[in-house]
C-alpha positions as CSV (number, residue, x, y, z in Angstrom):
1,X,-10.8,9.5,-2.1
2,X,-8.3,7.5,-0.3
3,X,-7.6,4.9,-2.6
4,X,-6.2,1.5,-2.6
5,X,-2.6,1.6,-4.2
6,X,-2.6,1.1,-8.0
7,X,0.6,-1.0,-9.1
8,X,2.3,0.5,-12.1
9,X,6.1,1.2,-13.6
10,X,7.3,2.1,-10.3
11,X,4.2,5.2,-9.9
12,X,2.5,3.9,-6.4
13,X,-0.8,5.8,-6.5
14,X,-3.1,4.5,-4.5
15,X,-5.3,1.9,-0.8
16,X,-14.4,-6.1,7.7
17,X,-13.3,-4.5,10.5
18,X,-11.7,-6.5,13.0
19,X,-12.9,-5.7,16.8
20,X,-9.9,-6.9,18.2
21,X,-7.8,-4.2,19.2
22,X,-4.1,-4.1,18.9
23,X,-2.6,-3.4,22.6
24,X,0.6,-2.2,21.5
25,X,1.8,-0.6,24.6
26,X,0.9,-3.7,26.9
27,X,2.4,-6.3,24.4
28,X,-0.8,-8.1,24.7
29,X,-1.8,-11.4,22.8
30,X,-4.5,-10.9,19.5
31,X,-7.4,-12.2,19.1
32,X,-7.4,-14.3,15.8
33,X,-11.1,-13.5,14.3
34,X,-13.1,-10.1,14.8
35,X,-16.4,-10.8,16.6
36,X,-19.8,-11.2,14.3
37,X,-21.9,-8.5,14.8
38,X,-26.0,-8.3,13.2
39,X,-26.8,-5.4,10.6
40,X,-29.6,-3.4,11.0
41,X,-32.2,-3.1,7.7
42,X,-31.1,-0.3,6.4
43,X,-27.9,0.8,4.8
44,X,-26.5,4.6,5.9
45,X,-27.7,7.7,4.2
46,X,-26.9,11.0,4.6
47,X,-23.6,13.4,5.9
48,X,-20.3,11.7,7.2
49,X,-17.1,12.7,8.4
50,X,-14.6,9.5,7.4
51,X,-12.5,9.1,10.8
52,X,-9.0,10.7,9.6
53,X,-8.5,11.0,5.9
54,X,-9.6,14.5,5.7
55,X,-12.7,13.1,4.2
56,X,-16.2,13.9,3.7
57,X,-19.1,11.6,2.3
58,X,-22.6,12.2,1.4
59,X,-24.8,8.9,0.7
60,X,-28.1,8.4,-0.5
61,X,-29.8,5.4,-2.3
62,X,-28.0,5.5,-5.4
63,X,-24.8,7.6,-4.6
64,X,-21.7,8.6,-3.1
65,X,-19.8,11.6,-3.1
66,X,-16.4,12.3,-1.6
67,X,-15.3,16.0,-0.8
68,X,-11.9,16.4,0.1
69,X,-11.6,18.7,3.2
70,X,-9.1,20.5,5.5
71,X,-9.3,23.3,7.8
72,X,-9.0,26.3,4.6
73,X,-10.8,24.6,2.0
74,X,-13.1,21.4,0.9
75,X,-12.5,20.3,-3.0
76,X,-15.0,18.0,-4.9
77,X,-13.4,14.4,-4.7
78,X,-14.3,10.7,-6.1
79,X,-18.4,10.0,-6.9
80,X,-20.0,6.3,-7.1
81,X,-22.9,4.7,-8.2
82,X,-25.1,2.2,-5.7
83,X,-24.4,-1.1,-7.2
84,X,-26.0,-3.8,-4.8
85,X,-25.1,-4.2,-1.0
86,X,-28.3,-5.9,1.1
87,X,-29.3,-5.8,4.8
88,X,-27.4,-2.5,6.4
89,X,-25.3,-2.7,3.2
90,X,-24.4,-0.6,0.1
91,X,-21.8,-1.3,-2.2
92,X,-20.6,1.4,-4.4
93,X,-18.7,1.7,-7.7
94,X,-17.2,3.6,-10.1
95,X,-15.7,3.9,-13.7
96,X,-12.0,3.7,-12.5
97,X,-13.4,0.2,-11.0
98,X,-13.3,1.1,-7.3
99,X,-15.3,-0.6,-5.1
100,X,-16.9,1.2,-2.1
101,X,-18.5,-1.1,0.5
102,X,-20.5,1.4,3.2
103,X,-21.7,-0.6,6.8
104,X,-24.1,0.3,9.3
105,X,-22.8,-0.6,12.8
106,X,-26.1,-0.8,14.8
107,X,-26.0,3.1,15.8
108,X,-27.6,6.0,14.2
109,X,-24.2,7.9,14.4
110,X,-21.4,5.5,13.6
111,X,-20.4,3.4,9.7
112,X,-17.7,1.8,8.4
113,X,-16.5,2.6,4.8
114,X,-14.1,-0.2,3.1
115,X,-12.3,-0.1,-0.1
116,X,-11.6,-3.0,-2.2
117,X,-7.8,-3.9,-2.1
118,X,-7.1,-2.1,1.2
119,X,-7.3,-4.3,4.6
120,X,-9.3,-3.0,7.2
121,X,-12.2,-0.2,7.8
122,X,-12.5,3.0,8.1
123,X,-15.1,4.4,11.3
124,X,-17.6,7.3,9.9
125,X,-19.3,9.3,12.0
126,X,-22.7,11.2,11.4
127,X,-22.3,15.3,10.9
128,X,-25.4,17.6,10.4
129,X,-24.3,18.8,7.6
130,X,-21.7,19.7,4.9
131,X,-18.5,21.8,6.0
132,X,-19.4,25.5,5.1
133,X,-16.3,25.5,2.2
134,X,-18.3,23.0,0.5
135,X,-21.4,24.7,-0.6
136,X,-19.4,27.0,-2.9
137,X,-16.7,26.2,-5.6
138,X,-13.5,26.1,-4.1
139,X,-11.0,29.5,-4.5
140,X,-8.6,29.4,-7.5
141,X,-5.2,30.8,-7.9
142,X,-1.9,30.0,-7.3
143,X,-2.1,31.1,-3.3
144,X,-5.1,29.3,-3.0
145,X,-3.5,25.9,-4.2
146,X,-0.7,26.6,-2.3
147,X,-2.5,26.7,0.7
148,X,-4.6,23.7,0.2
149,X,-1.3,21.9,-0.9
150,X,0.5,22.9,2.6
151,X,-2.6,22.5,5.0
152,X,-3.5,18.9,4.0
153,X,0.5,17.9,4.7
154,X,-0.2,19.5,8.5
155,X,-3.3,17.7,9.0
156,X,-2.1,14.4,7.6
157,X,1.1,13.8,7.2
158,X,2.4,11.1,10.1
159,X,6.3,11.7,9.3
160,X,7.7,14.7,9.8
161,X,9.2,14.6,13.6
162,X,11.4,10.9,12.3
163,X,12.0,12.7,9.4
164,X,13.2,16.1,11.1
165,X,11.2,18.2,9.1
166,X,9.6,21.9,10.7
167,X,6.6,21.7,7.9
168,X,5.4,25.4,9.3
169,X,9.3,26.8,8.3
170,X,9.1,25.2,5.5
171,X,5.7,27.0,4.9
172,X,7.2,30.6,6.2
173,X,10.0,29.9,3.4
174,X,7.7,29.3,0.5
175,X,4.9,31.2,0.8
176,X,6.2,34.3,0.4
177,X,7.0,33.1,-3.7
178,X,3.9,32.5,-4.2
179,X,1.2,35.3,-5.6
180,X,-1.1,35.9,-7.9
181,X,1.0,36.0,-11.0
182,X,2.7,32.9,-10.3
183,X,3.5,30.7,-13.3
184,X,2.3,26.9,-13.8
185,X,6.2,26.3,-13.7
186,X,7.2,28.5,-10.9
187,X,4.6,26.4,-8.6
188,X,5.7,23.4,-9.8
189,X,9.1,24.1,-8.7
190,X,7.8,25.6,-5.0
191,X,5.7,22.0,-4.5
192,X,9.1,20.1,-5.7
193,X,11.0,21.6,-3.0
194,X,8.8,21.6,-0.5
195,X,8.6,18.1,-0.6
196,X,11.7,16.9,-2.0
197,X,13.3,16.9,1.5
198,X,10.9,13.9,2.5
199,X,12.4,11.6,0.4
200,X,8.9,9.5,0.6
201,X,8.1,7.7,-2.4
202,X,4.7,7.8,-1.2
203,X,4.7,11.8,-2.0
204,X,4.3,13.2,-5.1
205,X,3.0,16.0,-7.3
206,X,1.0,15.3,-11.0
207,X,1.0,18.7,-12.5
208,X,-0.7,18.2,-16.0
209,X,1.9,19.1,-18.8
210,X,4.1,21.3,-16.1
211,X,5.3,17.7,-14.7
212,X,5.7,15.2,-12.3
213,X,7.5,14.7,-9.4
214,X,7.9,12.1,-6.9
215,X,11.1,10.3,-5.1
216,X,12.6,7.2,-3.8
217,X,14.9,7.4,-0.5
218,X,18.2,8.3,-1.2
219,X,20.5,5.4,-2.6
220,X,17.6,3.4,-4.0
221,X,15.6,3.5,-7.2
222,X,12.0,3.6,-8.2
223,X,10.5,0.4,-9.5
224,X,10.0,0.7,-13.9
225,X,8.9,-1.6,-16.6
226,X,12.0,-0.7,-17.9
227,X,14.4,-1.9,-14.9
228,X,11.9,-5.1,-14.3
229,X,12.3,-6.3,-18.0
230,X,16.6,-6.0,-17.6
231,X,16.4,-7.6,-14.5
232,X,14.5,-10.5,-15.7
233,X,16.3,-11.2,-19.0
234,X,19.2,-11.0,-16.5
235,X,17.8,-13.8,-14.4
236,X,16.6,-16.3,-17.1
237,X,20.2,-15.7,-18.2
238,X,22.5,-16.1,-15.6
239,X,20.1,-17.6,-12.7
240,X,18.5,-19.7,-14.5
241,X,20.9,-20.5,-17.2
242,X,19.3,-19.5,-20.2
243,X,15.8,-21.4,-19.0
244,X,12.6,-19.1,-19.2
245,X,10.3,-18.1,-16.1
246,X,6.8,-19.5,-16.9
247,X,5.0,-16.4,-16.6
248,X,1.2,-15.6,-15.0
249,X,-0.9,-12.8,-13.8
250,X,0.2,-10.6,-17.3
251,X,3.7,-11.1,-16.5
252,X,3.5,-9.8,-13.1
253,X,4.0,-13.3,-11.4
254,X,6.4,-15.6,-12.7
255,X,7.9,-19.6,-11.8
256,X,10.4,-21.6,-12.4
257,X,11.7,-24.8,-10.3
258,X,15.6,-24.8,-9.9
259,X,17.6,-28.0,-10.0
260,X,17.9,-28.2,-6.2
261,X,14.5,-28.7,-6.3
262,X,13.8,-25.2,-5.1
263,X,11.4,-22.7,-6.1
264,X,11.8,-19.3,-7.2
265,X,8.8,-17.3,-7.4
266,X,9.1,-14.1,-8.8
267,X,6.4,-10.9,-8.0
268,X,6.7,-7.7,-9.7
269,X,3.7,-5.6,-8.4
270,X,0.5,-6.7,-6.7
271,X,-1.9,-5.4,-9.5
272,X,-2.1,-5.4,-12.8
273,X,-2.7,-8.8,-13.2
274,X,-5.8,-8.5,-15.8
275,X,-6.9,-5.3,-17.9
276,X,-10.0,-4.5,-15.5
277,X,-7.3,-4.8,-12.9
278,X,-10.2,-3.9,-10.7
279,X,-9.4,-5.9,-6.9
280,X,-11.9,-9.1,-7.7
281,X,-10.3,-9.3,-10.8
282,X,-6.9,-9.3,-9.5
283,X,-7.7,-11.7,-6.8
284,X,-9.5,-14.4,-9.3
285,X,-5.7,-14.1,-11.3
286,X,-3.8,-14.5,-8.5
287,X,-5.4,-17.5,-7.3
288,X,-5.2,-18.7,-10.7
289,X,-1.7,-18.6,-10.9
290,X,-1.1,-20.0,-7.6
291,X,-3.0,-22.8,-8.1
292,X,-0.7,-23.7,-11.4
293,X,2.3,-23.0,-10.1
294,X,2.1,-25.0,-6.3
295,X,0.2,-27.8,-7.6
296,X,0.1,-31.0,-5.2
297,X,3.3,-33.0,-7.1
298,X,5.2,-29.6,-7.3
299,X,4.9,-28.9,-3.1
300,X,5.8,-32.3,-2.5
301,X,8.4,-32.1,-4.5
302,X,9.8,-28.5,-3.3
303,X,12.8,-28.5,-0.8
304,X,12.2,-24.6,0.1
305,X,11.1,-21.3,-2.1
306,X,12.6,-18.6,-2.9
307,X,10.6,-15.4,-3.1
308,X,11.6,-12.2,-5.3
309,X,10.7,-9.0,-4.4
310,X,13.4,-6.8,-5.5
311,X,11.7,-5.4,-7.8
312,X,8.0,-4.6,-6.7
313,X,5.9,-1.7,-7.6
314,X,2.8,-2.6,-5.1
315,X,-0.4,-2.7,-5.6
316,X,-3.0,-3.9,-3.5
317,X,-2.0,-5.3,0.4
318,X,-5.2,-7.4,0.3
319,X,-3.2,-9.1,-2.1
320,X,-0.5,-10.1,-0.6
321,X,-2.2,-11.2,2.4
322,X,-3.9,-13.7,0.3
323,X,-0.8,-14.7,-1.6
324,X,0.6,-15.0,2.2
325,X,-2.3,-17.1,2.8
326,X,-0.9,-19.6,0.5
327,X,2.1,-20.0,2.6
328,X,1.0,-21.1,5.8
329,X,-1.4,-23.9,6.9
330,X,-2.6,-22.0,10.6
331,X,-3.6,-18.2,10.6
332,X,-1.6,-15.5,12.2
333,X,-0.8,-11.9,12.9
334,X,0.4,-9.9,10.2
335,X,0.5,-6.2,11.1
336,X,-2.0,-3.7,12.4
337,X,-3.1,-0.4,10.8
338,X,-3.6,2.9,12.0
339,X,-4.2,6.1,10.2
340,X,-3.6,9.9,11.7
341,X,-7.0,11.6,12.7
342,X,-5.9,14.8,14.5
343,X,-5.5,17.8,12.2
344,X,-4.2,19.8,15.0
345,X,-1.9,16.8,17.0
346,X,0.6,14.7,14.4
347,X,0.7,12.1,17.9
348,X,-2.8,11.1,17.3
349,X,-4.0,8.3,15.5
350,X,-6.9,6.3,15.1
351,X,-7.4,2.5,17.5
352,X,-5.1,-0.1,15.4
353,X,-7.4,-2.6,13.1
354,X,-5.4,-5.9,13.4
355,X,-4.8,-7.9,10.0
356,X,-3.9,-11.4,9.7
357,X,-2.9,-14.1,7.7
358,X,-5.1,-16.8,7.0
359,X,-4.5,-20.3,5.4
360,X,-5.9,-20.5,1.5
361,X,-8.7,-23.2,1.1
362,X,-6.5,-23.7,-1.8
363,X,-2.9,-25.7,-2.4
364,X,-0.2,-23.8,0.2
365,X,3.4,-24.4,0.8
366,X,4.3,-24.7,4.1
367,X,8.1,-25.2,4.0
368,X,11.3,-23.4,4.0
369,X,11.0,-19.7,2.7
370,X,13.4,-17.1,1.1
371,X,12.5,-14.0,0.5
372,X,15.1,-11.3,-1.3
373,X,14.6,-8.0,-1.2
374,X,15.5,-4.5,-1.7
375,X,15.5,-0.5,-2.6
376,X,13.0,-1.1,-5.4
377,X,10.9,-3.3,-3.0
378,X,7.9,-0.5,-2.5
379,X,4.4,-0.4,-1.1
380,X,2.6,-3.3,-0.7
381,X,5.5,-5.2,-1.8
382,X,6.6,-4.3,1.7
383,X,3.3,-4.9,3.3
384,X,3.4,-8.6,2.0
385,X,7.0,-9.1,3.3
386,X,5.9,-7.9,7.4
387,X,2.9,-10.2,6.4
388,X,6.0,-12.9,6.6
389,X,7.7,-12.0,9.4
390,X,5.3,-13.8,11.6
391,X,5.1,-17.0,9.2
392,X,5.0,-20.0,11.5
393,X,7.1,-21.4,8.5
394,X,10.9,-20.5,8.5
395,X,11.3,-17.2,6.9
396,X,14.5,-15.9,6.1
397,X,15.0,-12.3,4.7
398,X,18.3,-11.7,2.2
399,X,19.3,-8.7,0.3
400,X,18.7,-4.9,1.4
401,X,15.9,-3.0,3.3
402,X,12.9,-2.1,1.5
403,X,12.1,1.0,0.5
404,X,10.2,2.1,3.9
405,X,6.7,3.5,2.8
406,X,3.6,1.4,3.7
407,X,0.6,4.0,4.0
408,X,-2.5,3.4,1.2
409,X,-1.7,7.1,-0.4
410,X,-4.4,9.8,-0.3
411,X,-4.6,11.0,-4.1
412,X,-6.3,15.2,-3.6
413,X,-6.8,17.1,-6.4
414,X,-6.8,20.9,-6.5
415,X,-8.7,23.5,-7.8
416,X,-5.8,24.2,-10.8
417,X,-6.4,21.1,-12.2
418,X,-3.6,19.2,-10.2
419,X,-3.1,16.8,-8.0
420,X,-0.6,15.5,-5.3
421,X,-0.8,12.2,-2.9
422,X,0.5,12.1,0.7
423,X,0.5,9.0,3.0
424,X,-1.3,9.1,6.6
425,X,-1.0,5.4,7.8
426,X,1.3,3.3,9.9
427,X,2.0,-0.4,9.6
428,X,2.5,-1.9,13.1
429,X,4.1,-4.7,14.1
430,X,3.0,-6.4,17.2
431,X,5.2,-4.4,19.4
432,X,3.8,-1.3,17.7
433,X,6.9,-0.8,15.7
434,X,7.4,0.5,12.4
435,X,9.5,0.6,9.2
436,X,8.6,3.5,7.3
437,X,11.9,5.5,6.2
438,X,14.4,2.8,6.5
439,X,12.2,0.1,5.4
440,X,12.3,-3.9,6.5
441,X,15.9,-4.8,7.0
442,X,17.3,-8.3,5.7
443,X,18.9,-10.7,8.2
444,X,21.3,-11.4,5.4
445,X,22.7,-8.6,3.3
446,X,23.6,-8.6,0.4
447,X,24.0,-6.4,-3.1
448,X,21.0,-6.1,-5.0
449,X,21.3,-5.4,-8.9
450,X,24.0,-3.5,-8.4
451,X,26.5,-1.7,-11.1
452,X,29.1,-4.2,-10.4
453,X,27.0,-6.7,-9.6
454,X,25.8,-6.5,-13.3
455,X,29.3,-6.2,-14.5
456,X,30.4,-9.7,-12.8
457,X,27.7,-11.4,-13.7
458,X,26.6,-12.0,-9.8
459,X,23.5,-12.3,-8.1
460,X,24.7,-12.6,-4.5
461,X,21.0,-12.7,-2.8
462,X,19.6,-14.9,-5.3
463,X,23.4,-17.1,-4.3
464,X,23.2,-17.2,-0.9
465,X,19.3,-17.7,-1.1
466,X,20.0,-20.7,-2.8
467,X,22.9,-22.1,-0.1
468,X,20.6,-21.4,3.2
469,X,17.7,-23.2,1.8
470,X,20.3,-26.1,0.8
471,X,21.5,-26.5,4.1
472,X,18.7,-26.0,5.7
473,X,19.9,-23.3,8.3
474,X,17.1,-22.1,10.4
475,X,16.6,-18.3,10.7
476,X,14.0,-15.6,13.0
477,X,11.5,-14.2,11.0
């Protein structure tokens, strides 16, 4: 299955409809609410081909089951159990606490599927029947999972023309290493350098006890527990002069006020906020923490807030639209999605699903923003920053580009026992532009955690985020 991103120590593994559509080319105005539509009696059953994704799903009244398909092969994927839904409604679930949410849309032949923590639906469409490769197991071998490994890159993969990337050279090159006596380590080492030229964090290959490989573009650094805790001693430190952040959401949200009667809110990953960390639970943490840190007296109080994202595993991007929410007091556009759905035409992609913003019926702050990031800002981390380029609040961006990958990540397994993820979606802005590769650039640049930043005790972002919101200086968002 396609999953909602999981935040972690840098690893990004992860993921109602709107019937507005996103005119892109035409530069068009969006709607601001997706029209209501009536659900027929009767939730879907049966055969269905997701809409992209490289998915199939078989429903009845008590279960799902994913298989995982692509033009040489179809491997058994992600199964749930019916757990409520009402009207033309099933809700699904499972034990890694996913939540599957599967709508009828008033024709025999068309669904929706939605996962929990990931904006926006996903169409199905009705098929007859399973895929022939899926009524037997699926081959095994080294070849085989080569093959499987290479043909769900060419029917998914959105990046390799910006990237500059022949994907069937790089196929002629490697297949020829690969046969039946291939070694567990010799395989590894074919997958690593296949993709290592992507340079996509959002790529990455879990090979049991062989290894694991993944990468962040070139001059940055993957998010880790271990880089977060030395980056926030070094903050209470020299920021915040020895004071302590009041920490929330299991450390991955933390507060302090600064003397200049500014802000700084801290957010280290958009997950992992309670041990379920299951998306409801997530949500009910966030809000939680929200609501103690912009209390009525502090808001009033606040002359702007400064945002931290620098380092920023992801997580979930519903949550950061509704940590947006808490930003703004009138809704607005945040980005549109779009996922590739051509196996045979990387140009094709599915009808944009617009996402927005929309005010908290909770306490908000409404005033001067700055948000810092950089390199290690990945995933939905960069999600919730586009979220804040539209802000009718002023928005100013300091530090370095983020890390450039957006996509929910499509975790497939294969039939060694391994298993890989690969992105498939764009985030669009308005225009219908994108930032994956070089990520979101600042307005203001400046060093982020750098060597020598370290060495001289500075923090030039967290500075000069400090001396725009002093003086007030208006910036584009």
């Amino acid at each position: 299955m396609t999953m909602q991103r999981r935040s972690g120590s840098g690893t990004i593994c992860r993921t109602v409809a709107a019937a507005a559509l996103l005119a892109v080319t035409a530069g068009m105005a969006l709607p601001l609410a997706p029209a209501a539509s009536a659900q027929p009696a009767a939730p879907p059953t049966g055969v269905w081909r997701v809409d992209g994704y490289g998915e199939v799903l078989t429903l009845d009244a008590g279960h799902l089951q994913e298989y995982q398909v692509t033009g040489v092969s179809c491997v058994k994927g992600v199964a749930a159990e019916r757990a409520g839904g009402q009207g033309g409604t099933a809700r699904y679930t499972n034990d890694e606490g996913f939540v599957f949410t599967v709508r009828s849309k008033g024709r025999p032949d068309r669904a929706a599927f939605h996962i929990d923590g990931s904006p926006g639906d996903r169409g199905l469409r009705r098929i007859d029947a399973l895929p022939a490769d899926c009524l037997s197991p699926a081959p095994g071998g080294p070849v085989a999972a080569f093959d499987i490994f290479w043909q769900t890159f060419e029917e998914n993969y959105p990046f390799f023309a910006t990237k500059g990337i022949d994907w069937h050279a790089v196929r002629d090159r490697y297949r020829p290493r690969v046969h039946a006596g291939t070694t567990d380590a010799e395989l590894f080492a074919v997958f690593r350098e296949m993709i290592s030229p992507l340079h996509d964090m959002h790529v990455a290959v879990f090979a049991g006890r062989t290894g694991t490989f993944g990468m962040a573009r070139p001059g940055t650094v993957m998010p880790t527990k271990e880089l977060d805790a030395k980056v926030t001693s070094y903050i209470e430190k020299r920021d915040l002069s020895g004071g302590k952040l009041r920490q929330f959401a299991n450390g991955r949200i933390s507060y302090a006020e600064l003397p200049s009667r500014q802000g700084y809110l801290r957010v280290s990953g958009f997950g992992g906020y309670v041990k379920a960390d299951d998306f409801a639970a997530n949500s009910a943490a966030l809000d939680e923490a929200m609501d103690a840190i912009l209390t009525s007296a502090n808001t009033a109080r606040l002359r702007g807030l400064i945002i931290d994202l620098r380092i920023n595993g992801g997580g979930s991007d519903s949550l950061g639209l509704q940590l947006a929410g808490r930003l703004t007091d009138r809704p607005y556009f945040a980005y549109a999605k779009r996922n590739r759905n051509d196996p045979a035409d990387p140009t094709r992609f599915t009808r944009p699903q617009p996402q927005y913003v929309r005010p908290a019926a909770a306490p908000r702050y409404t005033g001067p923003v700055a948000v810092l990031t950089g390199g290690s800002t990945v995933s939905a981390g960069e999600t919730f920053t586009q979220a804040l380029m539209e802000r009718p609040g002023r928005t100013v961006r300091i530090g370095e580009h983020t890390q450039g990958v957006f996509s929910d990540t499509m975790m497939r397994a294969l039939p060694n026992g391994w298993a890989f993820m690969l992105p498939n979606e764009e985030f669009l802005t308005r225009t219908g532009a994108t930032f994956d590769g070089p990520g979101i650039p600042p307005h203001l640049r400046e060093p982020v955690f750098t060597d020598e930043e370290f060495e001289h005790g500075r923090d030039s972002a967290f500075d000069r985020a400090v001396a725009v919101l002093g003086r007030g200086r208006q910036h584009g968002g």
